[in-house]
PALO-277152 format. One record per atom (N, C-alpha, C): residue number from 1; chain; atom name; x, y, z. Coordinates in steps of 0.02 Angstrom, whole numbers. Layout:
N
<site><n>NUM</n><chain>A</chain><atom>CA</atom><u>X</u><v>Y</v><w>Z</w></site>
...
% end
This chain:
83
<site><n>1</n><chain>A</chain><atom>N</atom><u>-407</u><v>-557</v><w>1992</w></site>
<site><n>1</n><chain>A</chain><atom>CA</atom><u>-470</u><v>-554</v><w>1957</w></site>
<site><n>1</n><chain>A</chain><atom>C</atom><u>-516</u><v>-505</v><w>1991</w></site>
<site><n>2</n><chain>A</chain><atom>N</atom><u>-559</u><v>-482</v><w>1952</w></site>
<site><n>2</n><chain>A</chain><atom>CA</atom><u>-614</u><v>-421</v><w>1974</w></site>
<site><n>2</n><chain>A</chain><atom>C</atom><u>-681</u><v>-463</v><w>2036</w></site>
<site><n>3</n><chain>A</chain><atom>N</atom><u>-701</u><v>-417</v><w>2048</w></site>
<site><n>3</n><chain>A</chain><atom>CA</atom><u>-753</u><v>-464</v><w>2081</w></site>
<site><n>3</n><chain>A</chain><atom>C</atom><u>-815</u><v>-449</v><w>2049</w></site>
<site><n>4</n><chain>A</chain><atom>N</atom><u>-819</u><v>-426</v><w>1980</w></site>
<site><n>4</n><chain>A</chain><atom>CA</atom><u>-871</u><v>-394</v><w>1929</w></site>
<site><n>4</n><chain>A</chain><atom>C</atom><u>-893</u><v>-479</v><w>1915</w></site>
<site><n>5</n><chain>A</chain><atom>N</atom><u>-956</u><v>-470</v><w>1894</w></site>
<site><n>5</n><chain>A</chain><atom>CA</atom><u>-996</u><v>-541</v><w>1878</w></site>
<site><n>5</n><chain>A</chain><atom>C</atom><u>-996</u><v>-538</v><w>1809</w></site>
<site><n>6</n><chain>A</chain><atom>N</atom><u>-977</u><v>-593</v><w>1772</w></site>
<site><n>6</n><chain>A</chain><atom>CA</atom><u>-987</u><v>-594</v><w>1701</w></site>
<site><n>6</n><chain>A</chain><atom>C</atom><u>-1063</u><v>-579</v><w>1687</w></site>
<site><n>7</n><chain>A</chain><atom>N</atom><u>-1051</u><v>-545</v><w>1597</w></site>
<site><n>7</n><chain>A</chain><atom>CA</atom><u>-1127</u><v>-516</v><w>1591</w></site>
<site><n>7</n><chain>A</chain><atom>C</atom><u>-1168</u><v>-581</v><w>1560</w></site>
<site><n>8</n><chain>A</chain><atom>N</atom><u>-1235</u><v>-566</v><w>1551</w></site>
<site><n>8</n><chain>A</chain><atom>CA</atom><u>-1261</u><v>-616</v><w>1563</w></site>
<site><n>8</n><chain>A</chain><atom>C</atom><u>-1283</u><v>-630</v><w>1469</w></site>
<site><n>9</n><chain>A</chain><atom>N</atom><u>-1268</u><v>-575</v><w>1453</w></site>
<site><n>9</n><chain>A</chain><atom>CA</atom><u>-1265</u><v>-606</v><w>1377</w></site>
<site><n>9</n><chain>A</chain><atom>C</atom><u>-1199</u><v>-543</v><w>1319</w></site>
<site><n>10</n><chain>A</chain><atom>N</atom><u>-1217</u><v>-599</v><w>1283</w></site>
<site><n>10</n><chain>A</chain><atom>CA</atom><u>-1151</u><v>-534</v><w>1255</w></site>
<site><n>10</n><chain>A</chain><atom>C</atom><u>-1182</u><v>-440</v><w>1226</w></site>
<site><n>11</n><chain>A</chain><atom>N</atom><u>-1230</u><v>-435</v><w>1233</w></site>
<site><n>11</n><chain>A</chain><atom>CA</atom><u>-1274</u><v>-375</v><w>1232</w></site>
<site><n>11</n><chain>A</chain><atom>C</atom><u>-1258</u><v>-325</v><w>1298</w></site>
<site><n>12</n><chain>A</chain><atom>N</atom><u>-1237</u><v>-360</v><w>1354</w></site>
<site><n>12</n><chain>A</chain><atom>CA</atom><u>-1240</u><v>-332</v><w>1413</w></site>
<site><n>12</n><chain>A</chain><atom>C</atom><u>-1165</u><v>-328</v><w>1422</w></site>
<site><n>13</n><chain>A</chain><atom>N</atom><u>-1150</u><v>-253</v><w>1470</w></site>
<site><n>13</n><chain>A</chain><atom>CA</atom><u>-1089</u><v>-254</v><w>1499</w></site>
<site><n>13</n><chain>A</chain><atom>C</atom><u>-1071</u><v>-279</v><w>1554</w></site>
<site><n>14</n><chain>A</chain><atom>N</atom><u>-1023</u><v>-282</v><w>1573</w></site>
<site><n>14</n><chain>A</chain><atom>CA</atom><u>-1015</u><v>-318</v><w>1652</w></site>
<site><n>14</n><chain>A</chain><atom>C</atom><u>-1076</u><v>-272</v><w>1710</w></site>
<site><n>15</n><chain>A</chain><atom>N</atom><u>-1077</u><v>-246</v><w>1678</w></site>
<site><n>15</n><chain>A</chain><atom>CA</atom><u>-1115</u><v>-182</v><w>1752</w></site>
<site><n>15</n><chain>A</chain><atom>C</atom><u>-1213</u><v>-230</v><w>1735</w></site>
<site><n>16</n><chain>A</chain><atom>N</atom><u>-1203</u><v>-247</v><w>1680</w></site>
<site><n>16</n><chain>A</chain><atom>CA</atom><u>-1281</u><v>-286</v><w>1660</w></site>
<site><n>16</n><chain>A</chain><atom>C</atom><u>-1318</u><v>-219</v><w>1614</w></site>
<site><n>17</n><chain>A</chain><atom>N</atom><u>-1276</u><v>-181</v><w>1592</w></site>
<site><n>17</n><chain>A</chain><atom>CA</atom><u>-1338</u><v>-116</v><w>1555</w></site>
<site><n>17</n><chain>A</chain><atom>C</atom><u>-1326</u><v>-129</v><w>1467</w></site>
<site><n>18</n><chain>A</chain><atom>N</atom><u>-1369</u><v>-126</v><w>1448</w></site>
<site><n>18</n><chain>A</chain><atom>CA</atom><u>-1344</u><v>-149</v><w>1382</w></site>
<site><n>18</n><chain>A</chain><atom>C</atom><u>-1283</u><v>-128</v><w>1320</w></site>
<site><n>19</n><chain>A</chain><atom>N</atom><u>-1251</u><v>-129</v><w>1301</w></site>
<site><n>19</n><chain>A</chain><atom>CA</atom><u>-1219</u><v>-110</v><w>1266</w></site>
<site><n>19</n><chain>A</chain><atom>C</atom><u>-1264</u><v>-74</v><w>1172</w></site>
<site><n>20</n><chain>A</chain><atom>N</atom><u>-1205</u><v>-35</v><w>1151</w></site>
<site><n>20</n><chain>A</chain><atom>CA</atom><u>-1235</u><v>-6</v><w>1125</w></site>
<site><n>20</n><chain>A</chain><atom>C</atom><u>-1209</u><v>-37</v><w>1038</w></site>
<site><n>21</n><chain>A</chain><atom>N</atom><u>-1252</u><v>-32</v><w>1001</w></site>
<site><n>21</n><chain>A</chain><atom>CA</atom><u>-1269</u><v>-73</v><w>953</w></site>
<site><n>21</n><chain>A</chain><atom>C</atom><u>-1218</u><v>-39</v><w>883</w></site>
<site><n>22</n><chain>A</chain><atom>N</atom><u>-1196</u><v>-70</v><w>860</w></site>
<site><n>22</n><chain>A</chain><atom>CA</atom><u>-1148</u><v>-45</v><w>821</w></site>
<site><n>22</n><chain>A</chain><atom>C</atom><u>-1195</u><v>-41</v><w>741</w></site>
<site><n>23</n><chain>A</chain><atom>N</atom><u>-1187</u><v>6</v><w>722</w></site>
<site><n>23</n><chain>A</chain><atom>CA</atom><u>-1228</u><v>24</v><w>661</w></site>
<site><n>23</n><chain>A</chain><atom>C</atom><u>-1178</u><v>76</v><w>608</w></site>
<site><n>24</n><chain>A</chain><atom>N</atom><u>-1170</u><v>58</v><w>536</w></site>
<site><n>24</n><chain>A</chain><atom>CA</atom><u>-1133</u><v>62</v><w>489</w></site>
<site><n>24</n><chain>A</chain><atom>C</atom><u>-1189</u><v>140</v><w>450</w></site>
<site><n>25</n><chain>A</chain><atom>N</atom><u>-1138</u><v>187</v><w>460</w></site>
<site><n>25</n><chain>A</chain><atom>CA</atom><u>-1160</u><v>256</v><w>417</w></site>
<site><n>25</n><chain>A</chain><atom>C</atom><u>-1147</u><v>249</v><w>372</w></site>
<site><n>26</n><chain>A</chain><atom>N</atom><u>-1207</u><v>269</v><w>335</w></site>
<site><n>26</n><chain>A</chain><atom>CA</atom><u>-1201</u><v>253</v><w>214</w></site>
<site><n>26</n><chain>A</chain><atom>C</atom><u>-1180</u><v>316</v><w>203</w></site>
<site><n>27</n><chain>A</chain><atom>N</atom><u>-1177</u><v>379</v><w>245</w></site>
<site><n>27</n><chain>A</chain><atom>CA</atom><u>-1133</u><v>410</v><w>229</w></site>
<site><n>27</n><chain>A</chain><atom>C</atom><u>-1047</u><v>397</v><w>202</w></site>
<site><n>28</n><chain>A</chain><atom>N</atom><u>-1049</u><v>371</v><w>275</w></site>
<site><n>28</n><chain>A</chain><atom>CA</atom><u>-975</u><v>371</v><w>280</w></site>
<site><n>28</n><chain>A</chain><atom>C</atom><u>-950</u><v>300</v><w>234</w></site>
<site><n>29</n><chain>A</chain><atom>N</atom><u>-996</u><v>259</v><w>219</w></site>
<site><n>29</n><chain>A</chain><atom>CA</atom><u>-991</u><v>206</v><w>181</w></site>
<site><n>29</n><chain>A</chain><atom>C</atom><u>-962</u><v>223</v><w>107</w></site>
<site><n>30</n><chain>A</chain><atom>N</atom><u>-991</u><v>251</v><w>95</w></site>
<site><n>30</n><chain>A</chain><atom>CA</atom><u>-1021</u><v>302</v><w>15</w></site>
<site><n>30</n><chain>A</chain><atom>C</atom><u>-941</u><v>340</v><w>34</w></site>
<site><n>31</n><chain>A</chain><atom>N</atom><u>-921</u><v>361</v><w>78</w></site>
<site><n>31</n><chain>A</chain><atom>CA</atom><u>-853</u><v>419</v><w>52</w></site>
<site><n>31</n><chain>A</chain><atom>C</atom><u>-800</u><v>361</v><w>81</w></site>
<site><n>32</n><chain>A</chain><atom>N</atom><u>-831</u><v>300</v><w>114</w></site>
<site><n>32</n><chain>A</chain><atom>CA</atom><u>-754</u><v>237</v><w>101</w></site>
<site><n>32</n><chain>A</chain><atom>C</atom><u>-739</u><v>221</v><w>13</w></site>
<site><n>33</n><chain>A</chain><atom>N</atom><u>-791</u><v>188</v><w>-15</w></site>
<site><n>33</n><chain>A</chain><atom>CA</atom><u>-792</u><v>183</v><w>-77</w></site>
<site><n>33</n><chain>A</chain><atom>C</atom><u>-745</u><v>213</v><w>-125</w></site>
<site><n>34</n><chain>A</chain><atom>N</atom><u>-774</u><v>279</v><w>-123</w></site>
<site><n>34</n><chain>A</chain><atom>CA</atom><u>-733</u><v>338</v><w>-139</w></site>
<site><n>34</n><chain>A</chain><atom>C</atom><u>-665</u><v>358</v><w>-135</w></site>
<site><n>35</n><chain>A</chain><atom>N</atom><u>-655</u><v>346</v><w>-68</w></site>
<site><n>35</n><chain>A</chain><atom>CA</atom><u>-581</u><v>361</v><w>-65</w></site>
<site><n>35</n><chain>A</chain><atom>C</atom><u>-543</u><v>284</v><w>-84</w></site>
<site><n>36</n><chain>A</chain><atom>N</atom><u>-572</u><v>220</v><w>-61</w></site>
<site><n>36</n><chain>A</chain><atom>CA</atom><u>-522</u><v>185</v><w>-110</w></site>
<site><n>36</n><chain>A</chain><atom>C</atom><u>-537</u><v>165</v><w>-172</w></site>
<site><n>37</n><chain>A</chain><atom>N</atom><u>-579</u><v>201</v><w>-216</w></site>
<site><n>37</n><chain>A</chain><atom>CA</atom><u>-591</u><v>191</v><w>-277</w></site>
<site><n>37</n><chain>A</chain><atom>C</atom><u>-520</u><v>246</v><w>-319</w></site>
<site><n>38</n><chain>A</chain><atom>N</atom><u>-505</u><v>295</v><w>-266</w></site>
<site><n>38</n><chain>A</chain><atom>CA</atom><u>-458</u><v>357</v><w>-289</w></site>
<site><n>38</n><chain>A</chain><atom>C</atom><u>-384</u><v>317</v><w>-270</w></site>
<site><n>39</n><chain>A</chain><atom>N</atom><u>-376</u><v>291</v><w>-204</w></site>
<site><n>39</n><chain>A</chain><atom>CA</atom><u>-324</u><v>258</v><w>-187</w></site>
<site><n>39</n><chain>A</chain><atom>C</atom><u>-295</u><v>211</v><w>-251</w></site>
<site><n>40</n><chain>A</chain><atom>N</atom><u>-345</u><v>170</v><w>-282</w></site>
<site><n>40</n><chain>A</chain><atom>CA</atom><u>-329</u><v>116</v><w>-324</w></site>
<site><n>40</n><chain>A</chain><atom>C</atom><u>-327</u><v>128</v><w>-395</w></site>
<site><n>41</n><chain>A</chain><atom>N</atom><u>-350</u><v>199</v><w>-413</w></site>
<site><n>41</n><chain>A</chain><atom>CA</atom><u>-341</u><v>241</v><w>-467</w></site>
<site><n>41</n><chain>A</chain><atom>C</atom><u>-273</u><v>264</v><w>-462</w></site>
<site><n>42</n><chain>A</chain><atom>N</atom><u>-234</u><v>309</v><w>-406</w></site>
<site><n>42</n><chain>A</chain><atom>CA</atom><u>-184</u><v>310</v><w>-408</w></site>
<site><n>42</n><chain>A</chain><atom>C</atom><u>-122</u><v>258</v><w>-408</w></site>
<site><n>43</n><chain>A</chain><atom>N</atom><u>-148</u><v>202</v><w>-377</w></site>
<site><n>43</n><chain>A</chain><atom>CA</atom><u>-87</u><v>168</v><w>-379</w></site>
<site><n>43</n><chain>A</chain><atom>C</atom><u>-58</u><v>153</v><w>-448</w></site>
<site><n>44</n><chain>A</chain><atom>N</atom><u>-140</u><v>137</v><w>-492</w></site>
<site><n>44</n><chain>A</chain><atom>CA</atom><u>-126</u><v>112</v><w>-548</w></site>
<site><n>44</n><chain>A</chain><atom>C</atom><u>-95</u><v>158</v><w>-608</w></site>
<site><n>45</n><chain>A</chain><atom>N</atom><u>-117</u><v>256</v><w>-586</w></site>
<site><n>45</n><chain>A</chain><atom>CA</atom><u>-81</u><v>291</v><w>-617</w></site>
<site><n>45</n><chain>A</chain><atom>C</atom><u>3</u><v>280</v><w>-581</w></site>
<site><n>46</n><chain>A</chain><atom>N</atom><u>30</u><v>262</v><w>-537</w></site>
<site><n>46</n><chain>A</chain><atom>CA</atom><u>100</u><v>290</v><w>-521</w></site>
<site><n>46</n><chain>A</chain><atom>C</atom><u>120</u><v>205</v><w>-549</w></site>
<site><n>47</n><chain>A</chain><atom>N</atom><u>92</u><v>152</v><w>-547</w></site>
<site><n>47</n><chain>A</chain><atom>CA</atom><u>114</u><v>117</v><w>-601</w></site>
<site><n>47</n><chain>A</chain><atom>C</atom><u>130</u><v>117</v><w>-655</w></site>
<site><n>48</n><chain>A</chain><atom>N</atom><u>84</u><v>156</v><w>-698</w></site>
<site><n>48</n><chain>A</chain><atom>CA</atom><u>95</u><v>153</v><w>-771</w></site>
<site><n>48</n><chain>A</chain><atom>C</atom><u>152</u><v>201</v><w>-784</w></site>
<site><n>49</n><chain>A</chain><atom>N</atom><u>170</u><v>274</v><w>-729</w></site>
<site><n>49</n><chain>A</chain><atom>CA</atom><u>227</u><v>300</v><w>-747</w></site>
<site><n>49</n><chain>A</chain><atom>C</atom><u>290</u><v>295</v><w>-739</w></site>
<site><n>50</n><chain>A</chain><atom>N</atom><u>287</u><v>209</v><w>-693</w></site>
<site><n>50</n><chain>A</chain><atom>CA</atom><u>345</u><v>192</v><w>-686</w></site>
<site><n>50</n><chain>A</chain><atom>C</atom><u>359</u><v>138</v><w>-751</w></site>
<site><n>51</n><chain>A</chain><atom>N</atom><u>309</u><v>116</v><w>-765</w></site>
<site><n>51</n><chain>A</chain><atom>CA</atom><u>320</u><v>101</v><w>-820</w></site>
<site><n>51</n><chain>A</chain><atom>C</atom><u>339</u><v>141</v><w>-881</w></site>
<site><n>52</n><chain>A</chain><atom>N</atom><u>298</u><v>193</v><w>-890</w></site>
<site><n>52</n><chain>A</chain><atom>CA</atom><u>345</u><v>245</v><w>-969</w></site>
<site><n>52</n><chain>A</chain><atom>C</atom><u>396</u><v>251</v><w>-932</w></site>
<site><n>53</n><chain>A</chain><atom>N</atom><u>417</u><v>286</v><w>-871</w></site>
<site><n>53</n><chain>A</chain><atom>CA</atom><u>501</u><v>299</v><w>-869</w></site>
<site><n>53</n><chain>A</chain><atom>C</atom><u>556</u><v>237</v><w>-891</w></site>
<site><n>54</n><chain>A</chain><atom>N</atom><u>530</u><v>175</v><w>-868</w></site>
<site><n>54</n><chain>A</chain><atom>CA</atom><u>568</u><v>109</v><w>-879</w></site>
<site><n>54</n><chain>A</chain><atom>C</atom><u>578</u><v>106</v><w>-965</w></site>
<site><n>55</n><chain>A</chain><atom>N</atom><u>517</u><v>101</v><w>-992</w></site>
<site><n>55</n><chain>A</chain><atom>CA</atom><u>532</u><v>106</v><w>-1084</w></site>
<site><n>55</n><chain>A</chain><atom>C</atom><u>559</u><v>174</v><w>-1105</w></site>
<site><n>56</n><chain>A</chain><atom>N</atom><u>579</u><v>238</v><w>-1090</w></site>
<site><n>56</n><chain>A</chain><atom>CA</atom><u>612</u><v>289</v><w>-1099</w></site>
<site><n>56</n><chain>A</chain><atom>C</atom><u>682</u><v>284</v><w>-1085</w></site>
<site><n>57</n><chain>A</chain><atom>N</atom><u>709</u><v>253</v><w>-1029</w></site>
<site><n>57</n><chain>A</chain><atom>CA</atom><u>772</u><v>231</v><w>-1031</w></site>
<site><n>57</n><chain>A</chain><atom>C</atom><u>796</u><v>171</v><w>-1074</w></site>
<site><n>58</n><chain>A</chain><atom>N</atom><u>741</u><v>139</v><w>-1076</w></site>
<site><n>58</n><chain>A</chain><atom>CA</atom><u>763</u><v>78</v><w>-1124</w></site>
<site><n>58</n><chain>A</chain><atom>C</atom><u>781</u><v>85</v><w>-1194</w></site>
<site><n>59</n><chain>A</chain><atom>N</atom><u>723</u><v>139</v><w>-1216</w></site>
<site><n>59</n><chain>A</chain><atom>CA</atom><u>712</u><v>153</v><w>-1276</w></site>
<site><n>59</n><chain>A</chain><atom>C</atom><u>764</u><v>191</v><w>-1290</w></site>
<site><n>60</n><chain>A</chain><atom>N</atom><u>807</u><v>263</v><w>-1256</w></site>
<site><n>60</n><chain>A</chain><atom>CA</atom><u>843</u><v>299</v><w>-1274</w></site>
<site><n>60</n><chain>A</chain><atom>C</atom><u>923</u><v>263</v><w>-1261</w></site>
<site><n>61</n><chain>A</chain><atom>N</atom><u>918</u><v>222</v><w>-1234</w></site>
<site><n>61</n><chain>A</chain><atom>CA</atom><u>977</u><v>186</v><w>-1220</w></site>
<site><n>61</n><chain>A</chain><atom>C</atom><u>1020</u><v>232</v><w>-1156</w></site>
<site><n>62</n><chain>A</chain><atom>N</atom><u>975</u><v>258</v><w>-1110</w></site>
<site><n>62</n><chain>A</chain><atom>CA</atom><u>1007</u><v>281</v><w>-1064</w></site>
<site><n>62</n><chain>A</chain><atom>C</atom><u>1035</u><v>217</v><w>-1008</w></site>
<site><n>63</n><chain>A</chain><atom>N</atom><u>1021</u><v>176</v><w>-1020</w></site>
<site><n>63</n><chain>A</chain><atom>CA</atom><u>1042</u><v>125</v><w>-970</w></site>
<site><n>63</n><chain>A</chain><atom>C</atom><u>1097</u><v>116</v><w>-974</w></site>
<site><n>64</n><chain>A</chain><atom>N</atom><u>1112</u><v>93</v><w>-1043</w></site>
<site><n>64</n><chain>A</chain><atom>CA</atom><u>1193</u><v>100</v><w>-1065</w></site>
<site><n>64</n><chain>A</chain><atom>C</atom><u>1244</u><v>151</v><w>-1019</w></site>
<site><n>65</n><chain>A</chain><atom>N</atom><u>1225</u><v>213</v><w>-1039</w></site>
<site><n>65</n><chain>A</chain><atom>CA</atom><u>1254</u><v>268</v><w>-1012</w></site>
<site><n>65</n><chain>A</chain><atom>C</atom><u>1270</u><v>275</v><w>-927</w></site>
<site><n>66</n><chain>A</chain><atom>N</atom><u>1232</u><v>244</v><w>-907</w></site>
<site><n>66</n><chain>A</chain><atom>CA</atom><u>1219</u><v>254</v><w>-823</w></site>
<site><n>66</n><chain>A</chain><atom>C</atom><u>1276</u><v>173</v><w>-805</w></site>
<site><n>67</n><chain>A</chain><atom>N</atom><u>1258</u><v>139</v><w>-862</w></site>
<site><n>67</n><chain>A</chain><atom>CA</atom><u>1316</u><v>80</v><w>-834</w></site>
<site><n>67</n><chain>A</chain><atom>C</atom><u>1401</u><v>87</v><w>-826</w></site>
<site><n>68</n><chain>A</chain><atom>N</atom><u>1389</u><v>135</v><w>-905</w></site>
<site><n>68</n><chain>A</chain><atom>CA</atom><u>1456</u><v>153</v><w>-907</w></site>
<site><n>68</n><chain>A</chain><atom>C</atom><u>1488</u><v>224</v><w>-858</w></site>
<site><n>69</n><chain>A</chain><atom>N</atom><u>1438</u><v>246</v><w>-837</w></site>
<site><n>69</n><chain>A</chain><atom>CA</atom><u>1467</u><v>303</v><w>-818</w></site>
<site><n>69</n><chain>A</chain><atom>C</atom><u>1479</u><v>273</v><w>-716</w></site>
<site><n>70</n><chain>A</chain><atom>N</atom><u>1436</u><v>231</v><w>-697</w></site>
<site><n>70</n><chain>A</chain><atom>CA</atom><u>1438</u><v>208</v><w>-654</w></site>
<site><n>70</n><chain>A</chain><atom>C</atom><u>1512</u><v>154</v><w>-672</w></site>
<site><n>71</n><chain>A</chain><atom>N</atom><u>1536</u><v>129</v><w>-716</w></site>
<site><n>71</n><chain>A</chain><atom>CA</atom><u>1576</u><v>84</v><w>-713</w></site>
<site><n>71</n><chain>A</chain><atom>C</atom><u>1660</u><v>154</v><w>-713</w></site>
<site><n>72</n><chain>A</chain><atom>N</atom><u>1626</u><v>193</v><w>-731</w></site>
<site><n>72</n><chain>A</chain><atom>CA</atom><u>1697</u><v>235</v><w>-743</w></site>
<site><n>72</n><chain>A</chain><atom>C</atom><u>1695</u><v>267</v><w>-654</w></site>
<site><n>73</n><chain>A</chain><atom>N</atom><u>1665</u><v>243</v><w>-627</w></site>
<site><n>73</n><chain>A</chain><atom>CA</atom><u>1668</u><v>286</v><w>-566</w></site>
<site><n>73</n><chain>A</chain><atom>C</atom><u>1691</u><v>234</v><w>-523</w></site>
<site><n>74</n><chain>A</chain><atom>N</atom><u>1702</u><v>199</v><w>-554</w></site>
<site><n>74</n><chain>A</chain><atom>CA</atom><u>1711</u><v>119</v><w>-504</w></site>
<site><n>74</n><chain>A</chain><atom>C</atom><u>1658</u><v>81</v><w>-465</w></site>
<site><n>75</n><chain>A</chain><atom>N</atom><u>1590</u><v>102</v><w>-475</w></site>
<site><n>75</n><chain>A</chain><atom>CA</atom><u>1556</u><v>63</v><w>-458</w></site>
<site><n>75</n><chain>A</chain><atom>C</atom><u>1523</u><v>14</v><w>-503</w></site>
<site><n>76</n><chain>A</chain><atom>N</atom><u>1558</u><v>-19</v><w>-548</w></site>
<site><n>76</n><chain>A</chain><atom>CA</atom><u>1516</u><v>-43</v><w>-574</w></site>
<site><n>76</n><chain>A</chain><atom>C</atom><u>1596</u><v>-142</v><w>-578</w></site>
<site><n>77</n><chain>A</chain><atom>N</atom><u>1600</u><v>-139</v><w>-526</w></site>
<site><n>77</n><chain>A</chain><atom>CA</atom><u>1641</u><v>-203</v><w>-503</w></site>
<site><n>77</n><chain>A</chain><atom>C</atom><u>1617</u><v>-267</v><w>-532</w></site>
<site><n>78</n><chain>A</chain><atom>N</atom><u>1543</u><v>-281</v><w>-561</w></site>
<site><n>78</n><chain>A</chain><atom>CA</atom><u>1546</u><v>-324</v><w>-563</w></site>
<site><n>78</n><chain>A</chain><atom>C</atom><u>1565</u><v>-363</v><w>-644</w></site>
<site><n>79</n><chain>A</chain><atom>N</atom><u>1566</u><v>-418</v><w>-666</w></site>
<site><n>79</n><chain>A</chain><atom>CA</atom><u>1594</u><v>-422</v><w>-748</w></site>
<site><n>79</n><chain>A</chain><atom>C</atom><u>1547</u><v>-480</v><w>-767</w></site>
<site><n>80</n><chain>A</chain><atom>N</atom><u>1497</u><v>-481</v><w>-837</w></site>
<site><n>80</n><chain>A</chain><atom>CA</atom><u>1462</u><v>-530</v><w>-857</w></site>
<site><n>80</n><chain>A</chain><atom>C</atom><u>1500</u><v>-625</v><w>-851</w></site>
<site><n>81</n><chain>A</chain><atom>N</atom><u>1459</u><v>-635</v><w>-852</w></site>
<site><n>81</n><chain>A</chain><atom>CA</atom><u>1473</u><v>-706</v><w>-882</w></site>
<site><n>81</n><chain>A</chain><atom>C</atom><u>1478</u><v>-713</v><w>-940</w></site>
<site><n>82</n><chain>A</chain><atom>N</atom><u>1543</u><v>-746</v><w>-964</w></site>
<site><n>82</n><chain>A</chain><atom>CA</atom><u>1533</u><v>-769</v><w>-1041</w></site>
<site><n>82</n><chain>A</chain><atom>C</atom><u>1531</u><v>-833</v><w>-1050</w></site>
<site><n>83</n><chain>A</chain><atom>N</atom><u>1483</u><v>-824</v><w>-1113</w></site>
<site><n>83</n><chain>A</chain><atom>CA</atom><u>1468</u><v>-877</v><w>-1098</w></site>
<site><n>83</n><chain>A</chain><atom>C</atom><u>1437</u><v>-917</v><w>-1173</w></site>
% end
């Protein structure tokens, strides 16, 4: 252990000089906002285009194609349930 004296309030450092006061810039407040107002704009754009790509394969019936072409390659091992 140190031989430093605990400070005598939580304002003070061990040395006893005051510490310095933490204060929030509206600048920098104002360009947090901002950037996750853009963050959460994008997510929601790279959502929605994973969504049209999902109904474009669905819709064109490329899924089909990718099953069968994956099944002709031999990866496609596995076999439905009937049922």
């Amino acid at each position: 252990m140190s031989d430093m004296p605990l400070p005598a309030t939580a304002t003070e450092t061990p040395e006893g000089t005051p510490r310095p006061t933490a204060e929030l810039d509206p600048a920098r407040q104002a360009q947090a906002k901002r950037l996750a107002t853009t963050r959460r704009l994008l997510g929601l754009v790279d959502l929605a285009l994973g969504l049209v790509a999902l109904v474009v394969v669905f819709a064109l019936g490329l899924h089909l194609r990718l099953r069968d072409g994956l099944a002709s390659a031999g990866l496609g091992g596995w076999q439905p349930i009937t049922g």
